[in-house]
DRENDO-1510 file (C-alpha; in Angstrom, 1 decimal, always signed):
<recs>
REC; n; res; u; v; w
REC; 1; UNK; +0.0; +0.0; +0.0 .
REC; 2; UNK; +0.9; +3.4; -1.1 .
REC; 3; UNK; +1.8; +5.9; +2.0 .
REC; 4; UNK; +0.5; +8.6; +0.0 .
REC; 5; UNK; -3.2; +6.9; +0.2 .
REC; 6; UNK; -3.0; +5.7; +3.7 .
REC; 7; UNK; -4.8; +8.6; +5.3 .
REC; 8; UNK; -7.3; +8.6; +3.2 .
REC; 9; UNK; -8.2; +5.5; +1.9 .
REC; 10; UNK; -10.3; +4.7; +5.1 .
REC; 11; UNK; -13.2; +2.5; +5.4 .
REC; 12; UNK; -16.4; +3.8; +5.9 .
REC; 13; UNK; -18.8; +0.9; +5.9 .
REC; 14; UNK; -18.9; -3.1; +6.7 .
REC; 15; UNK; -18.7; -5.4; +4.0 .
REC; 16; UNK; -22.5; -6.9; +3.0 .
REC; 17; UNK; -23.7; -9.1; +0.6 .
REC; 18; UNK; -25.1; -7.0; -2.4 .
REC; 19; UNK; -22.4; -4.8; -1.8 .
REC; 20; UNK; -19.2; -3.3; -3.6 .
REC; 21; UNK; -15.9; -3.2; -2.6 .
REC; 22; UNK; -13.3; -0.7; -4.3 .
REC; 23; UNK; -9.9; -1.2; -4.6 .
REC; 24; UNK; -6.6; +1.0; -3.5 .
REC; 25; UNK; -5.7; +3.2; -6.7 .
REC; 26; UNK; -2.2; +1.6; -6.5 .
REC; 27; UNK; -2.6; -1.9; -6.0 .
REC; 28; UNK; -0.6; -3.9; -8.3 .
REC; 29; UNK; -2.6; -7.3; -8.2 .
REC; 30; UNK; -3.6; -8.1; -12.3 .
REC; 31; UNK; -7.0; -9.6; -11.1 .
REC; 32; UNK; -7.3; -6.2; -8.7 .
REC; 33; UNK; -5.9; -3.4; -10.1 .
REC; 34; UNK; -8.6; -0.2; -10.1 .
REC; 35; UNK; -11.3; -3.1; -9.3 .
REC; 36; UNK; -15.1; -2.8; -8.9 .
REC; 37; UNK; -16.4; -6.2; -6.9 .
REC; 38; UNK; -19.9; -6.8; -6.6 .
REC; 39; UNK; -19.9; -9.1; -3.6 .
REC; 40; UNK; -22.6; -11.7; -4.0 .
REC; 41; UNK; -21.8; -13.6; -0.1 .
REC; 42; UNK; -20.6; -12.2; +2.9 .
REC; 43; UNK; -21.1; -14.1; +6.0 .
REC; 44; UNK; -19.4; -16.0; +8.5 .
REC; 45; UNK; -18.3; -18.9; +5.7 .
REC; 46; UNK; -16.8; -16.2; +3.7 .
REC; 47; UNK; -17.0; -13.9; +1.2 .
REC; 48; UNK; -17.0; -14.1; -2.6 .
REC; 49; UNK; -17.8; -11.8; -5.4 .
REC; 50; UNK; -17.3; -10.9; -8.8 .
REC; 51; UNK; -14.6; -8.3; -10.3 .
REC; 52; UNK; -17.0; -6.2; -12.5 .
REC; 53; UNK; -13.9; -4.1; -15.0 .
REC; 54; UNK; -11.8; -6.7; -15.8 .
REC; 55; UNK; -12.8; -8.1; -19.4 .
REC; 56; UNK; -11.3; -11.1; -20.8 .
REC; 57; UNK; -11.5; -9.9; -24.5 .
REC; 58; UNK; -13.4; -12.6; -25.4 .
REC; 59; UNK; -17.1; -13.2; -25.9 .
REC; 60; UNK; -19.5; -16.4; -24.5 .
REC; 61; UNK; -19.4; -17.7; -27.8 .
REC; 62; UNK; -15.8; -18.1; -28.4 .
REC; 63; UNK; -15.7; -20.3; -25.9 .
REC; 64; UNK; -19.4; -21.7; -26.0 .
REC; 65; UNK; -20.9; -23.8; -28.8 .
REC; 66; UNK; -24.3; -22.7; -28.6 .
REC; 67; UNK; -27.2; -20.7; -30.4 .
REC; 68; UNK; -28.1; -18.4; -27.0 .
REC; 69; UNK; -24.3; -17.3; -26.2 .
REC; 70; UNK; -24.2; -14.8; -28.9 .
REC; 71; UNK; -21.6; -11.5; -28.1 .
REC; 72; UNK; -21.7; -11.4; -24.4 .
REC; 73; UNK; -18.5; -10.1; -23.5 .
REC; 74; UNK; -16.7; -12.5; -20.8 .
REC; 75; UNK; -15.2; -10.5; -17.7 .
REC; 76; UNK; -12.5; -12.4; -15.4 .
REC; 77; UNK; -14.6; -12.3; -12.0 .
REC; 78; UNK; -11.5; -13.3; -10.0 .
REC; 79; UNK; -8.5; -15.6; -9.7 .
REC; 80; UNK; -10.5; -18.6; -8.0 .
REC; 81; UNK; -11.8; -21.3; -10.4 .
REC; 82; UNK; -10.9; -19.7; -13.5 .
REC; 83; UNK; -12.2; -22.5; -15.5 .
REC; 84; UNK; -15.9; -22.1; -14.6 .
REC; 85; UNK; -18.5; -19.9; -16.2 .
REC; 86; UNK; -20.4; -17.9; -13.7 .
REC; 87; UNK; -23.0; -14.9; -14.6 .
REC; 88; UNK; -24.8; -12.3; -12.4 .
REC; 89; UNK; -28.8; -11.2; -13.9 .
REC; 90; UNK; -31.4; -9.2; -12.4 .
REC; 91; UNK; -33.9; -11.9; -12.7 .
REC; 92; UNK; -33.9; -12.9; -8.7 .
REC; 93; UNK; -34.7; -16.4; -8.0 .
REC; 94; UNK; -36.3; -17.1; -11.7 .
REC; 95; UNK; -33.5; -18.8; -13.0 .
REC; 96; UNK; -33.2; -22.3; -11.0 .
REC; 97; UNK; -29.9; -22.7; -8.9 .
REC; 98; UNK; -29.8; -19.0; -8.5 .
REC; 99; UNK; -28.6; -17.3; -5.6 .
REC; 100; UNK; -30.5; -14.1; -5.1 .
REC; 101; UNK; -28.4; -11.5; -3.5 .
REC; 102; UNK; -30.1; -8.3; -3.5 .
REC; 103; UNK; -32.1; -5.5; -5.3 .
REC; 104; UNK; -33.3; -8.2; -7.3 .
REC; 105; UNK; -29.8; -9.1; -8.7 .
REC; 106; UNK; -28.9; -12.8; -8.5 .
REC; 107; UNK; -25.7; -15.3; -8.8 .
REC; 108; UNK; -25.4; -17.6; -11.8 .
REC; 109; UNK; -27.8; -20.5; -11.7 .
REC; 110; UNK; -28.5; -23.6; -14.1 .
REC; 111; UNK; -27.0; -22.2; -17.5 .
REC; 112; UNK; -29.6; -24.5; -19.4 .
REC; 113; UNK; -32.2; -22.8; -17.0 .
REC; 114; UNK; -31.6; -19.7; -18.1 .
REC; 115; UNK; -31.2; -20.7; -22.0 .
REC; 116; UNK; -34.9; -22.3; -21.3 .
REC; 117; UNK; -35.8; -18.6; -19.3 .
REC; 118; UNK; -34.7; -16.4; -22.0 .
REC; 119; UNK; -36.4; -18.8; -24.8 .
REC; 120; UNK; -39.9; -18.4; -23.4 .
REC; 121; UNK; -39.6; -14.9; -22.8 .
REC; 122; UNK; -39.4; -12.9; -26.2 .
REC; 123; UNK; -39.6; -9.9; -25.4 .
REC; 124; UNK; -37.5; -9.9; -22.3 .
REC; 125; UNK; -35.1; -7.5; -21.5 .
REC; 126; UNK; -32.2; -9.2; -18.7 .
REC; 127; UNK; -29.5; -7.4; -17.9 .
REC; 128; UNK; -27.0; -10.7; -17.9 .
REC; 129; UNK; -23.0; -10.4; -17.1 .
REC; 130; UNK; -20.7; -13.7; -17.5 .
REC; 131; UNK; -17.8; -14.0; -15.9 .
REC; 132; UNK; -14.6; -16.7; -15.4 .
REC; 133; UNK; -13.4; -17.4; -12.1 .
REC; 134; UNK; -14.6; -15.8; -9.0 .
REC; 135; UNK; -12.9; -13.4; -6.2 .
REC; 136; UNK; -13.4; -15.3; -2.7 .
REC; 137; UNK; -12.2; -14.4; +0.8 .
REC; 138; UNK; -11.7; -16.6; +4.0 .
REC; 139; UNK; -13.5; -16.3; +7.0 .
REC; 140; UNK; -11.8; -12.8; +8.1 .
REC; 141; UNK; -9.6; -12.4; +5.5 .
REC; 142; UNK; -11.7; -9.3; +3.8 .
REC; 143; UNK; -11.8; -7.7; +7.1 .
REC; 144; UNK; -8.1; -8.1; +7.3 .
REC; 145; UNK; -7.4; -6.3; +4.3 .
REC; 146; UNK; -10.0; -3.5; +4.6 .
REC; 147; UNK; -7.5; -2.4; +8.0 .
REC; 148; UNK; -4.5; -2.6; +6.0 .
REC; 149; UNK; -6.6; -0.4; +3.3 .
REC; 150; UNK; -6.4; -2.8; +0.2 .
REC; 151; UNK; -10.4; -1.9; -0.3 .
REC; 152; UNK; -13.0; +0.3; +0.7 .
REC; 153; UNK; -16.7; -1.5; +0.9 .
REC; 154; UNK; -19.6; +0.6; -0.4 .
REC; 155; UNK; -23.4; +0.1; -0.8 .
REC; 156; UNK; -24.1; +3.6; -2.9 .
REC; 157; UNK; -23.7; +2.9; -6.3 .
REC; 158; UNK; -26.8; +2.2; -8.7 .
REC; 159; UNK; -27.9; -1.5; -9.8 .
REC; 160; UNK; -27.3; -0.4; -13.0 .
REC; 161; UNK; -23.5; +0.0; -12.8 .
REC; 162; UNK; -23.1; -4.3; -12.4 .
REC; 163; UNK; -23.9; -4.4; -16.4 .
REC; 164; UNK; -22.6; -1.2; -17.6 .
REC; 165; UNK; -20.7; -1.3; -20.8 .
REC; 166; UNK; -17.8; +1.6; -19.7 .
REC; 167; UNK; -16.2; -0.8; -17.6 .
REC; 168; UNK; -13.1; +1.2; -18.0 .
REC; 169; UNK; -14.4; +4.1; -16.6 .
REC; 170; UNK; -16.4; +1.7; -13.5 .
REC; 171; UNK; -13.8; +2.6; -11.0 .
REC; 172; UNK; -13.3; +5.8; -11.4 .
REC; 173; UNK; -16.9; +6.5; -11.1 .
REC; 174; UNK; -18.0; +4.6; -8.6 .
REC; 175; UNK; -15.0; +6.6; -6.7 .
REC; 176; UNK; -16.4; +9.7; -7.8 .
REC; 177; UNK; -19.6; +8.8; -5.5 .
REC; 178; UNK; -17.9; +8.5; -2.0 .
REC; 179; UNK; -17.3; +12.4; -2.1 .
REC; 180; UNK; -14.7; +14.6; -2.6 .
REC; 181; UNK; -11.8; +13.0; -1.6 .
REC; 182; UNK; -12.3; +9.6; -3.1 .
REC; 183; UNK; -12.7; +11.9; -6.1 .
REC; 184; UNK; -9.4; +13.1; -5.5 .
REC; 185; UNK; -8.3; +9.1; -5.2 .
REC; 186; UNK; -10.0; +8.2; -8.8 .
REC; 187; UNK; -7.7; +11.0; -10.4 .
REC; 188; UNK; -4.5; +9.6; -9.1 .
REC; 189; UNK; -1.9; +8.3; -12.0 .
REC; 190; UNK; -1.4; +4.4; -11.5 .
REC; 191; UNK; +1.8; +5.0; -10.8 .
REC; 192; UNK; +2.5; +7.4; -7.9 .
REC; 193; UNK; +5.9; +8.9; -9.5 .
REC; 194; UNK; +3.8; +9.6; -12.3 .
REC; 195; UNK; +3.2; +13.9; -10.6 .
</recs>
């Protein structure tokens, strides 16, 4: 962690489920870097989320043989199982195997369940986000690295920003919304010699 950040990049809320977590301008990590998770658990087993800004470059069809998978671009939601498909939809508990989470979002679910959902539906407009691997935390382990300031948790930002296509811009505007000086934060260069 950055000394110049250590002041401010405080925590100023508890982790929940349904919840974001942003992370330090400066960490390094290639999964982490100028993150936006969307936790989808957070509870005494753990915690585990997706990392909403970090595409793949590849679609669900370029690595799906099927008629539904069509353009969806794929997003790496974390360094944990990295060969599984997960996907996050505002559909709640329609899709079967679905872990609703909040605000009517839910966690992945049967994929042929939600091939069969979308089928019957014509005219239905899902907002649907796939994603490889997952971001997970041990029992404490989030906690620990909110103290040493590797995240800040959040709850303000919309339930549209999950699917939103500027994902480059995702961090940097979810910043933007925890007040002036996380503003300040967003604008830092990624590499602090970089003044």
């Amino acid at each position: 962690m950055n000394k110049k950040t250590s002041f401010l990049f405080e925590n100023h809320e508890e982790p929940v489920a349904g919840g974001y977590l942003l992370s330090d301008p400066f960490m390094g990590d290639p999964y982490f870097e100028r993150s936006v998770v969307y936790l989808c658990q957070h509870d005494s087993e753990g915690t585990f989320g997706m990392v909403l800004n970090n595409a793949l470059g590849l679609h669900l069809n370029d690595v799906i043989d099927h008629p539904f998978t069509g353009d969806f671009p794929l997003f790496i939601g974390g360094p944990v199982s990295r060969n599984q498909l997960f996907f996050l939809h505002d559909q709640g508990d329609q899709i079967e195997g679905s872990l609703p989470v909040s605000d009517g979002l839910a966690f992945s679910g049967d994929f042929d369940a939600l091939v069969d959902y979308r089928s019957s539906k014509k005219n239905l407009k899902m907002k649907l986000k796939f994603f490889v691997g997952y971001s997970g935390w041990d029992e404490g382990q989030l906690e620990r690295e909110i103290k040493e300031h590797s995240w800040i948790a959040v709850s303000n930002i919309p339930s549209t920003y999950p699917f939103s296509s500027n994902t480059h811009k995702l961090w940097t505007a979810c910043m933007e919304l925890q007040g002036p000086k996380f503003k300040t934060i967003s604008r830092f260069p990624k590499n602090p010699n970089e003044n």
